[in-house]
C-alpha positions in Angstrom: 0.0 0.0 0.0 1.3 3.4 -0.9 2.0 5.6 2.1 -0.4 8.9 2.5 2.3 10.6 4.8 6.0 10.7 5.2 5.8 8.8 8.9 4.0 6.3 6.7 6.7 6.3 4.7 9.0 6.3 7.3 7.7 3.4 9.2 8.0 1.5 5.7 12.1 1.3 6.1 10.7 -1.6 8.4 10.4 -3.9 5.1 13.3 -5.4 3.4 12.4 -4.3 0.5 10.0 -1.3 -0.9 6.5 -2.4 -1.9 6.9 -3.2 -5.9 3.8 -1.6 -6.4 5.5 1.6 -5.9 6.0 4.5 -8.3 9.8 4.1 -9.2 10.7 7.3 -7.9 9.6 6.6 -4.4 11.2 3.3 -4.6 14.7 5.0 -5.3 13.5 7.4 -2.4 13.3 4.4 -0.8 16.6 3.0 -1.1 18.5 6.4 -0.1 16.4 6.3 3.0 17.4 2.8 3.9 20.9 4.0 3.6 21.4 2.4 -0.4 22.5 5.4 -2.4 23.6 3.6 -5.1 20.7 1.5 -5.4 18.6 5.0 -5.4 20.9 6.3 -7.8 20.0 3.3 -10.0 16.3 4.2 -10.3 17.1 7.6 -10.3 19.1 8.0 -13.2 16.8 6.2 -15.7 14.0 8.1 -14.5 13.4 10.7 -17.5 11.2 13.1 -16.0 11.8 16.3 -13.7 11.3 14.5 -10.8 14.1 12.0 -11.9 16.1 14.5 -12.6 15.7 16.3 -8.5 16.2 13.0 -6.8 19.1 12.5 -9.0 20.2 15.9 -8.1 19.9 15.5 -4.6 21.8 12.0 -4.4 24.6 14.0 -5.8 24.7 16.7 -3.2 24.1 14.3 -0.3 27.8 12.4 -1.9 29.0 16.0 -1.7 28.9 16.3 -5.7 27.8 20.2 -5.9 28.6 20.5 -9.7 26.9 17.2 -10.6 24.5 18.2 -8.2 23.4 21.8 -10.1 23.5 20.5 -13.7 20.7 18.2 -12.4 18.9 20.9 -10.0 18.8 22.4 -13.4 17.2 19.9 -15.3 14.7 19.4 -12.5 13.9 23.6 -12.9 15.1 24.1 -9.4 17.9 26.0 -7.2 20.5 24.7 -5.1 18.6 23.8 -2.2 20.0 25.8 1.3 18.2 23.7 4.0 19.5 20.3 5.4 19.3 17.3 3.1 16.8 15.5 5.5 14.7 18.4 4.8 15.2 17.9 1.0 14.4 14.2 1.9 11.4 14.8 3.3 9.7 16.9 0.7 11.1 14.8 -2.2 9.3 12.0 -0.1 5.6 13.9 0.1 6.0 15.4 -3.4 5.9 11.6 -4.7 2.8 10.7 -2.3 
């Protein structure tokens, strides 16, 4: 069942896995949560769309990538975040619900 709130969603890093009936972007959401940033980065990157493109952007600044980082903010049509990347997190997370 897809989560209706982010506590939802955090109580969900519970399961092994995420539920496969999950859009793929909060599966890679997901993974980075669970502490599996390359596994997130792998859903991420072949995600065509703007929000492929922030999550994408956002893996890169949490590995401390800040150019990588701002080509993809770009793509996604958004600034250089300046708030804490559990914040970022956390609306990525509720954007996708």
């Amino acid at each position: 069942m897809r989560p209706k709130t982010f506590k939802q969603f955090a109580s969900s890093l519970d399961l092994d896995v995420p539920p496969n009936d999950w859009p793929e972007a909060l599966q890679s959401l997901w993974f980075d949560a669970k502490g599996d940033w390359e596994a997130s980065h792998n859903i991420a990157q072949d995600l065509p769309t703007t929000m492929g493109s922030w999550i994408h952007a956002y893996l890169h600044r949490k590995e401390g990538d800040k150019w990588n980082a701002g080509y993809w903010y770009d793509r996604a049509g958004r600034s250089f975040p300046n708030y804490s990347l559990e914040e970022e997190l956390e609306e990525l997370v509720e954007a996708n619900l």
